[in-house]
C-alpha positions, 0 to 999 in steps of 0.5 A, spaced: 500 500 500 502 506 498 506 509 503 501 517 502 495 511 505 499 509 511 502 517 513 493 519 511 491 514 516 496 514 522 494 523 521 487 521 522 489 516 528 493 520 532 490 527 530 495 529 527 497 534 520 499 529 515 505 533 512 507 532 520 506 525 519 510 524 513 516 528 515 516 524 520 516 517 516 522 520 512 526 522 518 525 514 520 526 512 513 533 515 513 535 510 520 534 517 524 532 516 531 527 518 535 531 523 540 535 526 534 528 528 531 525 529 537 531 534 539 533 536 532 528 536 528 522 540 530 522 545 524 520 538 520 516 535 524 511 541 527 515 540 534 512 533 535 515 530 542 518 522 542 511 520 543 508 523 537 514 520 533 513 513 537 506 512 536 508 514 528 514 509 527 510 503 531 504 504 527 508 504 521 511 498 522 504 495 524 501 498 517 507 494 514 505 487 517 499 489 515 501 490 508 506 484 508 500 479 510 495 482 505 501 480 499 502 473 503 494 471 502 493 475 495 499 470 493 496 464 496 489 466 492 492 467 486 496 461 486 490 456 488 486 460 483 481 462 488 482 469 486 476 474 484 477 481 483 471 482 488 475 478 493 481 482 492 477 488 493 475 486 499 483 484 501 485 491 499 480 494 503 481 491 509 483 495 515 486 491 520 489 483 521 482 481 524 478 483 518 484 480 514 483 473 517 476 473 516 476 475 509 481 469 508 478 464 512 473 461 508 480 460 503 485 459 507 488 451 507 486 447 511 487 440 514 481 434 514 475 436 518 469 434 518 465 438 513 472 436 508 470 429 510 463 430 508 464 434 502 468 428 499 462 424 500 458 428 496 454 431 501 455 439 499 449 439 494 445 436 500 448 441 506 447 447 500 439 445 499 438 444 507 442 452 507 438 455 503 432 453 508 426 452 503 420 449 502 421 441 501 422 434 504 429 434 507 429 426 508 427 424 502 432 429 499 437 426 503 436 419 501 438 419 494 445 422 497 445 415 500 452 412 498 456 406 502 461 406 497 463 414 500 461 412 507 454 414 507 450 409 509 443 412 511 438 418 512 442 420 519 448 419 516 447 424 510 444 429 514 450 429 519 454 431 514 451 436 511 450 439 518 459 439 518 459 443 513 453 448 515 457 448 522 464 451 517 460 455 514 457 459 520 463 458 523 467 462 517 462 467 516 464 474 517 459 477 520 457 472 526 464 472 528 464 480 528 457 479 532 460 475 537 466 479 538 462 484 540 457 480 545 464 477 548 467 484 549 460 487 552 458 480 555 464 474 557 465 472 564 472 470 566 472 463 570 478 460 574 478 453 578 483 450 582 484 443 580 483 440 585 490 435 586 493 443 586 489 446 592 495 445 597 501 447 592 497 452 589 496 458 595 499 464 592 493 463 587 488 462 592 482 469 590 483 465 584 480 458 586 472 459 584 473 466 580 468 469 576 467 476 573 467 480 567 472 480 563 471 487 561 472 489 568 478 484 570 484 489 571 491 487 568 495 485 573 489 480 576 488 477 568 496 475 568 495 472 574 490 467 572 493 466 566 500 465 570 496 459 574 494 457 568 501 456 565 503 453 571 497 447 571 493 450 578 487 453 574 483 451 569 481 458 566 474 459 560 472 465 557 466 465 555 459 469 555 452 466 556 451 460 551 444 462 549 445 469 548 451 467 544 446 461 540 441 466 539 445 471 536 447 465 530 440 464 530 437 470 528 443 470 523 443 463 519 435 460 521 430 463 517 424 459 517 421 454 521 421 449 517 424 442 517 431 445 513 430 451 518 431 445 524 437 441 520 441 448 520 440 451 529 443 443 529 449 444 525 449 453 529 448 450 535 454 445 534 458 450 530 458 454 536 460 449 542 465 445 537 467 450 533 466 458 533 466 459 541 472 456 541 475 459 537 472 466 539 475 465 546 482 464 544 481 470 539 479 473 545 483 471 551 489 475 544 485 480 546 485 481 553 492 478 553 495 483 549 491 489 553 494 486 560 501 486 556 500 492 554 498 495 561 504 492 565 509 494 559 507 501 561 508 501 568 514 498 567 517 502 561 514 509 567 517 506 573 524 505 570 523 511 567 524 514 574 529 510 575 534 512 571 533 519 572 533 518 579 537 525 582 545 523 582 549 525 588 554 527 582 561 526 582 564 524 589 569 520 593 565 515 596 565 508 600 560 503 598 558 497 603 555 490 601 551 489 607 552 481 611 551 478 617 555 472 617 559 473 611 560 480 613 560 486 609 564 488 603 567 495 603 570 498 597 573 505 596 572 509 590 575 516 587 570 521 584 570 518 576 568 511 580 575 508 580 576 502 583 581 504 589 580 499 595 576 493 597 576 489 603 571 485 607 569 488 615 565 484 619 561 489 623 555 484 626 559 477 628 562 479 635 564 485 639 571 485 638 570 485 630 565 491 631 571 494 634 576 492 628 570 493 622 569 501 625 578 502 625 577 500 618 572 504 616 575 510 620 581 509 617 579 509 609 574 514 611 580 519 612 585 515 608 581 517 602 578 523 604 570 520 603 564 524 601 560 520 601 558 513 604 552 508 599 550 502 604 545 497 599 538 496 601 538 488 602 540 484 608 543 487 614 542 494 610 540 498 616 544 495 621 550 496 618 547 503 618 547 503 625 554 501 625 557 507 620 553 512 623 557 509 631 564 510 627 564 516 623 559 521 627 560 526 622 555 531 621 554 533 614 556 527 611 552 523 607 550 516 609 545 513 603 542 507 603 541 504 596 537 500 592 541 494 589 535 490 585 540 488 580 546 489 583 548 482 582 545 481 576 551 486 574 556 483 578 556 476 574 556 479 567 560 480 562 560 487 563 562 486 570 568 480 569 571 485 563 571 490 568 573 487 574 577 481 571 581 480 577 576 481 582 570 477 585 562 478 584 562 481 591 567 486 589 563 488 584 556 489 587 559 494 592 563 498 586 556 497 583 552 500 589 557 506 589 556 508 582 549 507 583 549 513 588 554 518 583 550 517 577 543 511 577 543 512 570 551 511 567 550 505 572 543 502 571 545 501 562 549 496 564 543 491 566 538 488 563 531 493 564 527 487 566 533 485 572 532 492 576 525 490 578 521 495 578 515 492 573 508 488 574 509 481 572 514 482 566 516 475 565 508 473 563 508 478 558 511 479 551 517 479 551 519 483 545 514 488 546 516 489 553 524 490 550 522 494 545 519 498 550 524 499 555 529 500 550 526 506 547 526 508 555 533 508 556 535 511 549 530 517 551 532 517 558 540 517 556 539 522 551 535 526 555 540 527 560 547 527 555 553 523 555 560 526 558 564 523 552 571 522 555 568 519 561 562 514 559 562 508 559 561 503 553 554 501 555 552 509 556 555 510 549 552 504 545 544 507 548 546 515 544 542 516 538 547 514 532 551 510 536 550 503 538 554 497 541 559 497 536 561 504 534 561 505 542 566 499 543 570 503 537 569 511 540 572 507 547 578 504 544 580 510 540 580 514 547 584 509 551 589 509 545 590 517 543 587 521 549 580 525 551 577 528 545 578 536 546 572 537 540 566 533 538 569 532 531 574 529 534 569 523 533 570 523 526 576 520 526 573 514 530 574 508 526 567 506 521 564 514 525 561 517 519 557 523 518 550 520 519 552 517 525 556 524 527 550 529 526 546 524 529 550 523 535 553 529 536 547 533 540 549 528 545 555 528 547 559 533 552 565 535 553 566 539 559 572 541 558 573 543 550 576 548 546 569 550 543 565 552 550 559 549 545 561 543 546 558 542 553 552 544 551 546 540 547 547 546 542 547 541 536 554 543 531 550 544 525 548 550 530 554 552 532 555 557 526 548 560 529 551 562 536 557 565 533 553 570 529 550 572 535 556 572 540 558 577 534 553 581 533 553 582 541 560 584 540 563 578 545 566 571 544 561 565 546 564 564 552 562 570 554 556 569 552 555 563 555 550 564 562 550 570 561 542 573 562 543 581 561 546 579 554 542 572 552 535 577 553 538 581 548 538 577 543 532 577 537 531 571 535 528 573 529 533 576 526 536 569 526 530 565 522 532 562 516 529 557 511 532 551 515 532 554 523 525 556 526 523 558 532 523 552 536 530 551 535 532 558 535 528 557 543 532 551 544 539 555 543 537 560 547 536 556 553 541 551 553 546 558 552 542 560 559 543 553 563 549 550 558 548 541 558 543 542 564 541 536 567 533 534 567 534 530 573 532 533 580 537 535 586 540 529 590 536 530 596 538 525 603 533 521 606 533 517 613 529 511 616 526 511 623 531 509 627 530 503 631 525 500 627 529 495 623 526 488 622 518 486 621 518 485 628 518 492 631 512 494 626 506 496 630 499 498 626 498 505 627 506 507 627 507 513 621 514 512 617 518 515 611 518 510 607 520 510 599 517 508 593 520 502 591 515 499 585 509 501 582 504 496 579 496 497 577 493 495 584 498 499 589 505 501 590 511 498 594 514 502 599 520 501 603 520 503 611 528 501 613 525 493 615 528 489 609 521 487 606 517 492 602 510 494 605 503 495 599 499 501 600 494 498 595 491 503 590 486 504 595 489 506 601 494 511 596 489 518 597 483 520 600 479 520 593 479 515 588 484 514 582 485 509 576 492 510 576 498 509 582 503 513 576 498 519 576 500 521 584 506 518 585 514 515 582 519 511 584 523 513 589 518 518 592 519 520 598 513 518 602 510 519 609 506 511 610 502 510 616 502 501 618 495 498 616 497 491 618 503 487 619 503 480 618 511 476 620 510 469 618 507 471 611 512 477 611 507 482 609 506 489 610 499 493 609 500 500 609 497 506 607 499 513 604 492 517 605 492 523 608 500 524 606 499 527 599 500 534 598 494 539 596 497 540 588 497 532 588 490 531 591 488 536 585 491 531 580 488 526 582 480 528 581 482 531 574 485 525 572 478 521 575 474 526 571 479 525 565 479 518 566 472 515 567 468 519 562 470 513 558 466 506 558 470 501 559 466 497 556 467 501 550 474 501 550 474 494 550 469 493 544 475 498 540 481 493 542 477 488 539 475 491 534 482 493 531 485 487 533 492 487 532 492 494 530 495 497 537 
């Protein structure tokens, strides 16, 4: 299909001006990436933001399937000769793989059914009598299909028959299946039955055991969790409406009369329903509900990791990173401000007294030694009693004492990445490196790992899997790109997520810097093997260099720009690097006199920016943050006590947050505000610091109810009702009806 089709259509989609839509699909053809558009490209685009231009590349991709099945069936059409110019204009005109399918189905080639075995035995003529519903004598009729030598041995037997291959015809026909998408979207009730050999291995699944509710209503996170006591072999799980409301459906469809043929035709509905159609529509159907969820958790995740990434950095800093143990001990390791590796030892503060007394010496000693500024402790086993025991041995006033969050932390240790780095040390080395970093720069650190390893997402190993990398590497990109990258220091693994780059031209750009030194100019790059101009222009806005010769080059003023700058710096009568944050002159400037046939407005606003605040970083100030102290453990939990706490992970049906205990409480959606939300995301992100009130505390299950109402600031509260206002005009039911309907289209 012609590409100005696809472009008119995702216009109309998105809501969009197709000249918008158009400049972007070019952009994209020409391998541009969607922060360089986003950033760099707004003249072209009509400013469309990274998700504008997401939305038209994935429904690009999507329309080009489309087009790659629609030529698959064609082919397969003309080669059988089954090919007519009205069923190709209906395959042409066809809008959605859905309606694809059906349109193919009655053609498509099948193994031996039913209705194959009884056309083979001649019964067709009989089964397209008996479907046109006429008056006549159906038995009599019958009698003279009788044929043993094809297997037809008496009346029934032929009359059998043709019902097979009536039931195919309903089962195929377009607008029955249409019709009971519809009334399984308004109408279908999801079921799950424990089996009963599974009911004591089975208790994790246990509001499952004997459930029922409308599919239309069952949030994401319930439907992955039954499927996944499916997949698991706990639950039996059907999807299904009420069977007479669905048969009666068909019937007012294909029974026409009430004469004898008519009764000969409700059999072969009512048969094709139960054996054929309705199976056929709940797996249909369960796609549906299955890609809704997977959709539903691929966005909490991609939005918590978001926040995750751009966590506030405490920047470049000398600091000790602790690995918590008790038995083991802690592992400790000193790192200068670029996050080099400079000392490692185990303490063990946690053993005995004499030990404690040894572990403090130590920690004192290096503190001095290497003039610390910061301290990291990892949030997981003996993370707040190690804490205690820094603050005994250094009581310092204004020193920073940070407990981080080290999900992922050992995924990191044991991979390559890490042995390459650290060949000659251990994985309980590299966790504690890993913890430090984390606290200089979360982002540098966290694309070291796998997204889906950081755990901060709902049922991620249920869904599908390449959306959910897809996902999340478009979040790293943007995240990434978003922020910058320093180019004399950044890590292969930073590099490799710039827009242009990748792993192979990051590998090269690391290599070329060990071997000859710092660049001093982003064209420096150019003279890194197999870098070229495409490669350059799109990469070049995102890379620093903090101490260049061109002062533009720490900015995110792109260098096809910098001639711009130059020309204001000139008519200013000053050099750039006096132009540079320097208000009383950058108000100066009249952008107007710089619009050209290339550089608009938007650009121009873009310049002018980062020239006030050169390379700024859209992450937040570092802010410390303390537990209580003396509530450490599960056991010092009382209902009613009021705590800091962390958000640690946000899912459709609450948020986990993590009061210092070791085991994260769940505020559930309900208990987040006094007034009603959809969404946990509308109010709060990871890493938010909350004020979280302890509802219930169960130890044997080591489970924490708390809650957050009444915590949430004024701004926050008004966010939520106009979200509620925004959010539950729309029937669900209705939105659902719409994802049935253009099935696979999303």
């Amino acid at each position: 299909m012609p590409i100005q089709l696809h472009v008119e259509k995702i216009a109309s989609e998105l809501n969009l001006k197709v000249k918008q839509v158009f400049a972007t699909a070019e952009l994209l053809e020409q391998e541009a990436t969607i922060p360089f558009i986003a950033r760099y490209r707004k003249e072209v685009t009509g400013s469309l933001d990274e998700v504008n231009i997401s939305d038209i590349r994935n429904g690009l991709i999507r329309l080009d399937e489309l087009d790659k099945r629609r030529d698959a069936i064609l082919k397969s059409l003309e080669e059988r000769e089954l090919l007519t110019e009205e069923l190709k204009e209906k395959i042409i005109s066809a809008e959605s793989l859905t309606e694809l399918e059906d349109i193919y189905l009655p053609f498509r080639p099948k193994r031996r059914t039913r209705a194959t075995i009884a056309k083979e035995k001649g019964l067709e003529p009989l089964a397209l009598k008996i479907y046109e519903q006429e008056d006549f004598d159906v038995t009599e009729f019958a009698k003279t299909f009788i044929n043993p030598d094809l297997g037809v041995n008496d009346t029934e037997e032929a009359l059998s028959g043709a019902r097979d291959i009536i039931a195919e015809w309903v089962s195929e026909n377009k607008e029955g299946r249409e019709k009971l998408r519809e009334l399984m979207a308004h109408q279908a009730f999801i079921y799950s039955k424990v089996f009963e050999e599974s009911i004591d291995t089975a208790l994790k699944y246990k509001d499952y055991f004997d459930w029922k509710e409308h599919a239309y209503k069952a949030p994401s996170h319930r439907i992955l969790a039954i499927f996944r006591g499916e997949n698991e072999g706990f639950l039996k799980v059907d999807i299904y409406p009420e069977e007479e409301t669905a048969l009666n459906i068909l019937r007012q469809l294909f029974v026409k009369t009430i004469l004898t043929s008519s009764k000969e035709v409700e059999l072969a509905v009512v048969d094709s329903y139960k054996r054929l159609l309705g199976p056929a529509m709940e797996t249909e159907f369960r796609g549906v509900l299955k890609e809704k969820a997977d959709k539903d958790a691929i966005s909490v995740f991609a939005d918590n990791l978001k926040q995750l990434l751009l966590a506030a950095p405490l920047g470049q800093k000398r600091i000790i990173a602790l690995d918590p143990g008790f038995r083991t001990g802690c592992k400790l390791v000193c790192l200068d401000r670029q996050g080099k590796l400079l000392h490692n030892e185990t303490i063990y503060p946690h053993t005995s007294d004499n030990q404690r007394k040894l572990a403090g010496e130590t920690l004192i000693n290096l503190y001095k030694k290497f003039e610390i500024e910061a301290i990291a402790i990892g949030n997981g086993t003996a993370s707040r009693e190690t804490e205690a025991f820094v603050k005994s041995a250094i009581p310092e006033k204004g020193l920073s004492i940070v407990m981080v969050n080290e999900s992922g932390a050992s995924i990191y240790s044991a991979s390559d990445v890490a042995r390459k780095e650290f060949p000659d040390y251990d994985i309980t080395v590299r966790g504690a490196v890993s913890i430090g970093r984390r606290l200089m720069d979360p982002l540098a650190e966290l694309v070291k790992i796998d997204p889906k390893s950081i755990g901060v997402g709902q049922y991620q190993h249920d869904v599908n899997q390449s959306a959910l990398k897809g996902k999340l590497d478009d979040v790293v990109i943007s995240c990434v790109n978003a922020v910058g990258v320093e180019l004399n220091t950044a890590s292969k693994e930073l590099l490799t997520y710039v827009s242009g780059l990748g792993p192979k031209l990051a590998q090269n750009i690391v290599e070329y810097r060990n071997e000859n030194g710092a660049f001093n100019t982003r064209d420096g790059i150019k003279k890194v093997p197999r870098l070229g101009e495409k490669a350059f222009i799109q990469a070049a806005g995102f890379l620093r260099i903090k101490e260049g010769v061109n002062p533009l080059d720490k900015t995110a003023v792109h260098p096809e720009s910098y001639h711009i700058v130059e020309k204001m710096a000139e008519d200013l009568n000053v050099k750039i690097e006096d132009l540079i944050c320097k208000k009383e002159l950058i108000e100066k400037i009249d952008l107007n006199k710089y619009i050209s046939d290339s550089i608009g407005l938007p650009t121009l606003e873009d310049i002018k920016a980062e020239l006030l605040k050169p390379g700024r970083d859209p992450r937040k100030e570092f802010e410390t943050f303390q537990f209580t102290e003396g509530v450490e453990k599960l056991e010092d939990l009382k209902p009613g006590m009021k705590l800091p706490g962390v958000v640690t992970n946000i899912t459709n049906f609450g948020v986990f947050v993590d009061i210092g205990v070791h085991q994260d409480g769940l505020v559930h959606i309900s208990q987040i505000t006094d007034k009603f939300i959809q969404n946990p995301l509308d109010v709060l992100k990871v890493h938010q610091k909350v004020n979280a009130t302890v509802l219930e505390v169960d130890i044997i299950r080591k489970r924490i109810k708390l809650s957050l109402k009444g915590s949430i600031s004024a701004p926050e509260k008004k966010l939520v009702q106009k979200k509620k206002e925004s959010k539950t005009v729309e029937d669900p039911m209705k939105k659902l009806l719409d994802k049935f309907k253009k099935y696979n289209k999303n």
